[in-house]
C-alpha atoms as one frame of an Amber mdcrd trajectory, in Angstrom:
protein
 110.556 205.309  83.746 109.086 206.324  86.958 111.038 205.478  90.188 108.611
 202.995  91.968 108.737 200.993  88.310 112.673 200.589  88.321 112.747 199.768
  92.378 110.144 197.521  91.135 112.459 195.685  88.541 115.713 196.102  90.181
 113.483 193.899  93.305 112.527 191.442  90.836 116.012 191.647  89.425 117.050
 190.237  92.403 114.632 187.646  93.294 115.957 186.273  89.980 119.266 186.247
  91.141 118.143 184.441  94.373 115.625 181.858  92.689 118.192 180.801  90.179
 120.764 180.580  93.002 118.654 178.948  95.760 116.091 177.081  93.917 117.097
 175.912  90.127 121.021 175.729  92.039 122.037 177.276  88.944 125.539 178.786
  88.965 125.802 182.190  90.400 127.533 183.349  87.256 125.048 181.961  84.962
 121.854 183.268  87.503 124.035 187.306  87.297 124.176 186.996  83.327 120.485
 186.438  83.332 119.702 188.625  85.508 121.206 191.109  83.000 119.710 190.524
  80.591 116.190 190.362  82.175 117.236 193.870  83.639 117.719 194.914  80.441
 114.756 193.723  78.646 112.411 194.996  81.618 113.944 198.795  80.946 113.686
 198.887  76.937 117.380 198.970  76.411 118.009 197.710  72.670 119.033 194.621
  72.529 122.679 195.313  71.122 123.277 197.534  73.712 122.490 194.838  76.597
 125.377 192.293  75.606 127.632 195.650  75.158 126.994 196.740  78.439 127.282
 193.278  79.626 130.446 193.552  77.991 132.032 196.223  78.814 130.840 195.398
  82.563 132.921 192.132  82.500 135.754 193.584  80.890 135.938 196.565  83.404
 136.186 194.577  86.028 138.244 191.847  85.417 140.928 193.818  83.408 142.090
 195.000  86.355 140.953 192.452  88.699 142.063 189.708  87.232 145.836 190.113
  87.546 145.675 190.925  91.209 143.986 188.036  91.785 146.224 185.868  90.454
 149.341 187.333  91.880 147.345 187.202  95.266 146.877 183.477  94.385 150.269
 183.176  94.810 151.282 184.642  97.645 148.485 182.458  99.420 149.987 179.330
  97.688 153.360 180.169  99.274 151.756 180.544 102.298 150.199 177.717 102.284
 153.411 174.971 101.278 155.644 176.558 103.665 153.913 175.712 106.943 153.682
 179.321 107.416 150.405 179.605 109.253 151.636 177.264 111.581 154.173 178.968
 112.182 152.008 182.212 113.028 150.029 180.198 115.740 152.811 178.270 117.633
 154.658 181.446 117.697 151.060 183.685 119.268 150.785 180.837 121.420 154.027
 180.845 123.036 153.600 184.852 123.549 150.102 185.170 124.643 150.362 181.376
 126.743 147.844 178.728 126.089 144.985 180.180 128.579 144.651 182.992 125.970
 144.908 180.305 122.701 141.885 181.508 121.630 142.925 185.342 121.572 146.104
 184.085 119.268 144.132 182.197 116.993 142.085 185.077 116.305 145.050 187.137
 115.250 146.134 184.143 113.443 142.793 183.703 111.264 143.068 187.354 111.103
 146.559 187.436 109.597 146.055 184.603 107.579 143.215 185.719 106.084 144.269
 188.438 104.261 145.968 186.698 101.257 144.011 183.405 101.150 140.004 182.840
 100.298 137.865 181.958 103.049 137.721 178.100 102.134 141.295 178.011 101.312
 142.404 179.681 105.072 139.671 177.430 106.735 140.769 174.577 105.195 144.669
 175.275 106.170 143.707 176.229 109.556 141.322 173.611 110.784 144.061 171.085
 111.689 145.604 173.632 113.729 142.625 174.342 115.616 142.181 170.625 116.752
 145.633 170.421 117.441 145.340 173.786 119.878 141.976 172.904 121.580 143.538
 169.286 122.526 146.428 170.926 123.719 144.993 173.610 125.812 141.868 171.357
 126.944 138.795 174.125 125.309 136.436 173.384 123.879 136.461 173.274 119.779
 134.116 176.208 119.909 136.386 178.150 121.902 139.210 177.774 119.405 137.135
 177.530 116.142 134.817 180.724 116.746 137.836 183.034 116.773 139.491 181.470
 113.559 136.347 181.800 111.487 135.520 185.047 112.417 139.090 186.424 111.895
 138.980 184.967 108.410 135.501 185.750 107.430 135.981 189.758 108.022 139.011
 190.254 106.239 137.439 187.829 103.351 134.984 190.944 102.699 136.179 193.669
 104.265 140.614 193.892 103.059 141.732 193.806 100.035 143.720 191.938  97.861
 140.411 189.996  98.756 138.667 190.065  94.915 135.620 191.025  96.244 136.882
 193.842  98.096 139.499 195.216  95.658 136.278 195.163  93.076 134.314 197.356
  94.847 136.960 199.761  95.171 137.226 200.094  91.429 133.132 200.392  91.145
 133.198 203.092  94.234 136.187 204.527  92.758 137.875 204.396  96.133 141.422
 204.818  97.332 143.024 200.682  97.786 145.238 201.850 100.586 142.356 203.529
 102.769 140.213 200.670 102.286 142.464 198.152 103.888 143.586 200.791 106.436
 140.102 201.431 107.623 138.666 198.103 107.068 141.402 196.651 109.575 140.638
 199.205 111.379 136.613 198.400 111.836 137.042 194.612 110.812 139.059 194.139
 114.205 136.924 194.968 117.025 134.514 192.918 114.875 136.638 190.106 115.218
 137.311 190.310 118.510 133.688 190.801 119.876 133.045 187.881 117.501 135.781
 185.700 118.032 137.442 185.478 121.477 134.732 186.776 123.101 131.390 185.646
 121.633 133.511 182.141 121.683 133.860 182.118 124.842 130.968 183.129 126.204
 129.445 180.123 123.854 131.660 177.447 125.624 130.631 177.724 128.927 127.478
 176.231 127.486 128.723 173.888 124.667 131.201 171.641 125.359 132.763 170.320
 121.739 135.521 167.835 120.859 137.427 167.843 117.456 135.967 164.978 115.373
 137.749 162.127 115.456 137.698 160.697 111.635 138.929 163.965 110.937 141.638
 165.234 113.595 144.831 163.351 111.867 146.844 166.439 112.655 150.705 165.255
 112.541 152.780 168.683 114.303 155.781 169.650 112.072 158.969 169.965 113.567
 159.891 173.756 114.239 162.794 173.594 111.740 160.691 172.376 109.082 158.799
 175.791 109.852 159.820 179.202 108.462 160.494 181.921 110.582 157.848 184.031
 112.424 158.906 187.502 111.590 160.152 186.628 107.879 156.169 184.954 107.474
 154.475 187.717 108.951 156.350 190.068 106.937 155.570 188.284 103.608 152.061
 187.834 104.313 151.620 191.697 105.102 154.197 193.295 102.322 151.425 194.036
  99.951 149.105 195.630 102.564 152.317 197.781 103.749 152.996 198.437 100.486
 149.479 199.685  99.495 149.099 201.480 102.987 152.296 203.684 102.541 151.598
 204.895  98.880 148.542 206.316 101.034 150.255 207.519 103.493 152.710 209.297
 101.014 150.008 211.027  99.138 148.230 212.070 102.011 151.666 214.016 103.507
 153.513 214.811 100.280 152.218 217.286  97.929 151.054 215.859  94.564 153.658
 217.792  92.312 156.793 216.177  94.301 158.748 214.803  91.575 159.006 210.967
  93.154 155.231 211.033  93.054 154.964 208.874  89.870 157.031 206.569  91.099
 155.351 206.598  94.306 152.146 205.700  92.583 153.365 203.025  90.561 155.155
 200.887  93.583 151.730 201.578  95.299 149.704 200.214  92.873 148.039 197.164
  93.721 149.821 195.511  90.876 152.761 196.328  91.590 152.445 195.674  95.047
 151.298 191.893  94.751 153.834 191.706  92.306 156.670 192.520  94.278 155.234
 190.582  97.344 154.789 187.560  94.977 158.579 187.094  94.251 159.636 188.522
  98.073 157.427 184.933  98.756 159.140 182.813  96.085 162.353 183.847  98.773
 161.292 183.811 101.755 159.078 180.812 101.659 159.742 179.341  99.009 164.140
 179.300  97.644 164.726 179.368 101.229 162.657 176.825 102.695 164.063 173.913
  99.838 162.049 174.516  97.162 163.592 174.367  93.572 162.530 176.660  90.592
 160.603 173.631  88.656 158.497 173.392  92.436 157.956 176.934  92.333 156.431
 176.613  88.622 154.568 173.186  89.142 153.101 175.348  92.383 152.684 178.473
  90.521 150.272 176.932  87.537 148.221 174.941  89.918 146.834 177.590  92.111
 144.902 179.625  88.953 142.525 177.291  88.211 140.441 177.388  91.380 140.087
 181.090  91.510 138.644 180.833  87.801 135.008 180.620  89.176 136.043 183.529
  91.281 137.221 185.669  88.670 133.527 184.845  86.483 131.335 185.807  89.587
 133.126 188.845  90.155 132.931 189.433  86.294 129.127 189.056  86.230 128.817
 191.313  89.271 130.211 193.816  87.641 128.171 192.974  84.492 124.867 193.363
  86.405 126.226 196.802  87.859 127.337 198.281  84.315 123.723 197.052  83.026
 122.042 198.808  85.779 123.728 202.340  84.736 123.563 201.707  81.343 119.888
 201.102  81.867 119.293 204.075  83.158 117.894 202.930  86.390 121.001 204.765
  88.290 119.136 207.901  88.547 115.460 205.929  89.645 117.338 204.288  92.482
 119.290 207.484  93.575 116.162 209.103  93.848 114.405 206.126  95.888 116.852
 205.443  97.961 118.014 209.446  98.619 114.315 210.483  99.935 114.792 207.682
 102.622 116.952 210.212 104.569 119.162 207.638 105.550 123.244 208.063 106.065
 124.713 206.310 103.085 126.904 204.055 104.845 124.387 202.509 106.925 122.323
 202.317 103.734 125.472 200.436 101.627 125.465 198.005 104.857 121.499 197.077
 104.696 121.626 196.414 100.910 124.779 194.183 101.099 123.386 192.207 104.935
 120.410 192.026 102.688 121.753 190.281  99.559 124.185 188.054 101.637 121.134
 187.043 103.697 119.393 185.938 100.303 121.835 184.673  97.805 124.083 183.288
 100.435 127.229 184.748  98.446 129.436 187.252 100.329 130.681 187.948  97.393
 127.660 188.444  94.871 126.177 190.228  97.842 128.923 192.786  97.509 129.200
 193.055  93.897 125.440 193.984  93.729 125.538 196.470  96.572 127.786 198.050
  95.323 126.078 199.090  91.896 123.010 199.776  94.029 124.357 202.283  96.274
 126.483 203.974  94.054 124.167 206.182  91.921 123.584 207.431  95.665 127.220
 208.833  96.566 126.943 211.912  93.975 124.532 213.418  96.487 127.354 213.286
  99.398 130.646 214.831  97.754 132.227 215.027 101.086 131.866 211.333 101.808
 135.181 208.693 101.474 134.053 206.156  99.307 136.895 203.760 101.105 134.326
 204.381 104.180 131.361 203.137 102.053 133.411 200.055 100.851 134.122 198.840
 104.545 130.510 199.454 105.228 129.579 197.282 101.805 132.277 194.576 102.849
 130.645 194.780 106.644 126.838 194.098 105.635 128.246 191.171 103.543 129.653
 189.455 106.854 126.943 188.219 108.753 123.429 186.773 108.292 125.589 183.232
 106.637 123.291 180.461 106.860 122.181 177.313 104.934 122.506 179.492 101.520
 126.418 180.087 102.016 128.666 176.980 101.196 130.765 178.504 104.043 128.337
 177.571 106.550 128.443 174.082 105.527 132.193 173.734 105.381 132.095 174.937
 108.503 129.161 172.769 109.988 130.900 169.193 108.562 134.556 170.102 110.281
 133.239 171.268 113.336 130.687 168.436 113.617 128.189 170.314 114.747 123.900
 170.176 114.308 121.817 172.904 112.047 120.837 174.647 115.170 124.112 174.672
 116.980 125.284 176.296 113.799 122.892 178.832 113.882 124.196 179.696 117.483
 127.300 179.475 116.577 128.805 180.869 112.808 125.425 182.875 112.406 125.445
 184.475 115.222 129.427 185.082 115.009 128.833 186.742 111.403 126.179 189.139
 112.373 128.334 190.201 115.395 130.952 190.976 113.220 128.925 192.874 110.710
 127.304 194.632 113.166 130.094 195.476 115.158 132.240 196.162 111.813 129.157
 198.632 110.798 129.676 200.578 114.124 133.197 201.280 113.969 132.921 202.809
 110.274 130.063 205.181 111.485 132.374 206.124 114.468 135.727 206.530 111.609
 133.589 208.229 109.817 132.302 210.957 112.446 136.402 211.061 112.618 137.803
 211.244 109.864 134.576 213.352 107.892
């Protein structure tokens, strides 16, 4: 199969996955399987072999994937309950004062971000950020800008984030240096997209929390948890992660602790530990019983099962692509366009997120895409390419992503103020993300 034939079907691959998605509104999961099997089809594979590889593509993924999630779940849940993330914002207020609110709210989405979804962290955050633009008389854009764009990068750029963690297992890159550099890159993103895009916006737009929805009650500071015990739960599994790296980067590979060094690293492990350190620290020792701890347990799975079948068929679509034998077409194609890999990886996934809405599709396929690519550039960290696949998947949200409508309906504002506002804020951060991993990467090789 010549190479302009596959780019050919892997193109109308994709404007399957978009017309399903965007025009039939069929489910993303159902619109990847399809797209699998049309991809499969259009390249001759036998037709056994196209529900094997779809598969073994599910399985892959999820047998890993799938356990971190849920124990991530958690962690968020506990989060959530304990009045932690208020805690993290009264507490950044008070240091930073309330002229800089929108600098701590940043941090805040930022922080809080990392073990909840982007819905979930929006939707636990929102009555804080009425409650803080009353307070310190700006204006809701101000305030809100930051939070969303503090929550959005770490959505596709840090794991535990599913998205995130899968593309580390299809790049076959290291956890820990993913979330190390995509802090790294995903804050000055933030920043440039948050405080300071915000505020540059608010000098022109003016906005007021909406009334029929600011019912924000402020808990009493005992009721709270403490700031340092929350902001150490919340970042355990990151620290965790981070210093197997760290470890195995300084400490030769035949030290006898090494195995045991790699298992408490292990993402697994990590969440696992940082799962029960939560059931403590904001859960035993804010009230909670062991039958509140189980009723809150079970509840939080269920909405992360259309999660976990997304991710699934992303990973489908990629093993179907290989199996196809359309790796080596597309390595070819996308090789002669003498173009660095990483901004490459970011183009494919701004490209997907800008037509099936879906950061996280958007990654899932990007990732497949680009990595037939990588065995022409041994030398390259594939951690760097996953930052620079989570980055493209940032920006470019608009009336395809159900984030942008969340958004719009809380904030109260029009189509076009939107557009101004959370579009622009995304790209920002993409771009801005995209920079800083070309500049680690002239760093660290």
């Amino acid at each position: 199969m010549g190479s302009l034939t596959s780019l050919g079907i892997l193109f109308a691959s994709i404007v399957l996955i978009v017309f399903l998605i965007m025009k039939v509104r069929l489910s993303a999961f159902l619109a990847l399987i399809l797209a699998c099997m049309f991809l499969g089809f259009a390249t001759g594979m036998p037709l056994g072999k196209i529900c094997s590889s779809i598969e073994a593509g599910m399985g892959g993924t999820l047998g890993f994937l799938a356990t971190i999630l849920g124990l991530g779940t958690i962690l968020g849940k506990m989060m959530e309950v304990s009045g932690g993330a208020e805690r993290l914002a009264r507490t950044m207020i008070e240091v930073l004062g309330r002229t800089k609110a929108h600098w701590a709210m940043m941090i805040v989405g930022f922080i809080c971000g990392i073990p909840v979804f982007f819905q979930v962290g929006f939707v636990l955050l929102i009555p804080l950020v009425f409650s803080v633009a009353l307070e310190a008389r700006m204006s809701l854009v101000k305030i809100g800008i930051p939070v969303v764009a503090g929550l959005i990068t770490v959505h596709c750029i840090v794991p535990p984030h599913p998205a995130a963690m899968a593309i580390c297992g299809t790049l076959h890159a290291d956890v820990g240096k993913v979330i190390l550099y995509g802090l790294l890159c995903g804050l000055p993103g933030a920043i440039i997209a948050g405080p300071i895009y915000g505020n540059i916006l608010a000098k022109r737009m003016e906005l007021k929390p909406p009334e029929h929805l600011f019912k924000y009650e402020r808990t009493p500071d005992e009721k709270l948890p403490p700031f340092g015990m929350t902001l150490f739960t919340i970042l355990l599994p990151l620290f965790i992660m981070v210093g197997k790296t760290i470890i195995e980067l300084s400490v030769p590979k035949t030290a006898s602790f090494m195995p045991i060094v790699a298992f408490i690293g292990n993402p697994i492990t990590a969440l696992l530990i940082s799962a029960f350190v939560s059931y403590w620290t904001l859960g035993f020792s804010r009230g909670l019983t062991r039958d509140d701890l189980l009723k809150l347990t079970d509840g939080c799975f269920g909405p992360v099962a259309g999660i976990l079948l997304i991710i699934g068929a992303g990973g489908a679509f990629n093993k179907v692509l290989l199996d196809s034998g359309m790796g080596k077409s597309i390595e070819a194609v996308l090789t002669g366009l003498a173009l660095s890999p990483l901004i490459m990886a970011w183009i494919i996934a701004a490209v997907m997120r800008f037509s099936v809405g879906s950061a996280t599709v958007a990654m899932m396929t990007s990732a497949g895409i680009i990595l037939p690519v990588l065995g022409n550039y041994p030398g390259l960290d594939p951690a760097l390419v996953a930052v620079a696949v989570g980055s493209g998947a940032i920006g470019f949200s608009h009336v395809n992503d159900s984030g942008f409508w969340i958004v719009k309906e809380f904030f109260g504002l029009s189509v076009t103020d939107m557009f101004k506002t959370w579009t622009a804020s995304t790209t920002i951060a993409g771009l801005v993300s995209l920079v800083a991993v070309l500049m680690l990467a002239a760093v660290v090789g």
